[in-house]
C-alpha positions in Angstrom: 0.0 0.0 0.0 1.2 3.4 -0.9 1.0 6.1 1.8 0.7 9.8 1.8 4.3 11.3 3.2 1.7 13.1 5.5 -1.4 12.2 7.2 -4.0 14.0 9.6 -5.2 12.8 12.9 -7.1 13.7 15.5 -8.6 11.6 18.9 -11.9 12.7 20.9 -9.9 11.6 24.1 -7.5 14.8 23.0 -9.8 17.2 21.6 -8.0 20.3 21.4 -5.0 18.3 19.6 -4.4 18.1 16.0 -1.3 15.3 14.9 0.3 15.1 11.5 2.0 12.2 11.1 5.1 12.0 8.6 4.8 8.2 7.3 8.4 8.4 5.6 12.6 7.8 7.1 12.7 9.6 9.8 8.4 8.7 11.4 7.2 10.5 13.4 3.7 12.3 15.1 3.6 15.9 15.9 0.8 17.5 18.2 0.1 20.8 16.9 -1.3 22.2 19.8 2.1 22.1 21.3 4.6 20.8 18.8 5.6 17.9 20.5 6.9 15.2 18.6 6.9 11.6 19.2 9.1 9.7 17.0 8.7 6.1 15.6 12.2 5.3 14.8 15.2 4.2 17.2 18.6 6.6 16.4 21.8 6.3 17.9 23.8 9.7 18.4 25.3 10.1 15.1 21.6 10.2 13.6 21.0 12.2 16.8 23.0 14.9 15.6 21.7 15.4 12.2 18.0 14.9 13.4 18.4 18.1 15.9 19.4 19.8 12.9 16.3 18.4 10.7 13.4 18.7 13.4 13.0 22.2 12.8 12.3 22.1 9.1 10.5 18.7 9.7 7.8 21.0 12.3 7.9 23.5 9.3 6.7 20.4 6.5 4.2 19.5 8.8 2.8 22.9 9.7 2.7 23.7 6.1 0.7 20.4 5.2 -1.9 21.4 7.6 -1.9 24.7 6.6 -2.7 22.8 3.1 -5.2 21.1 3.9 -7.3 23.3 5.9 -7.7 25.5 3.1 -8.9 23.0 1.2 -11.7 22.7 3.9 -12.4 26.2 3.9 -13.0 26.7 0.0 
């Protein structure tokens, strides 16, 4: 099965929280609300390195998918 790179999600239990989750190398979730990130991969600390380098632009991909989409909601 093919995947989006991003997906939307959301959870009633959580209702004020809005997750994109980034289905390609490196996973991971992020909770808009408060930009927290929960990633789905294990990285030792030479991946650690670049990653702290890459999380900013990765919250930027993210943001700007949402951003995407909810436009598309409002038309």
């Amino acid at each position: 099965m093919a995947l989006p790179k991003f997906i939307l999600g959301d959870n009633t239990d959580f209702p004020n929280a809005i997750y994109v989750i980034h289905t390609e190398f490196p996973r991971f979730i992020i909770n808009l609300e408060n930009d927290e990130l929960e990633w789905f991969e294990d990285f030792d600390d030479e991946d650690e390195n670049e990653l702290v380098s890459e999380t900013e632009s990765m919250i930027k991909l993210a943001t700007e998918f949402y951003d995407r989409e909810i436009l598309k909601y409002e038309e």
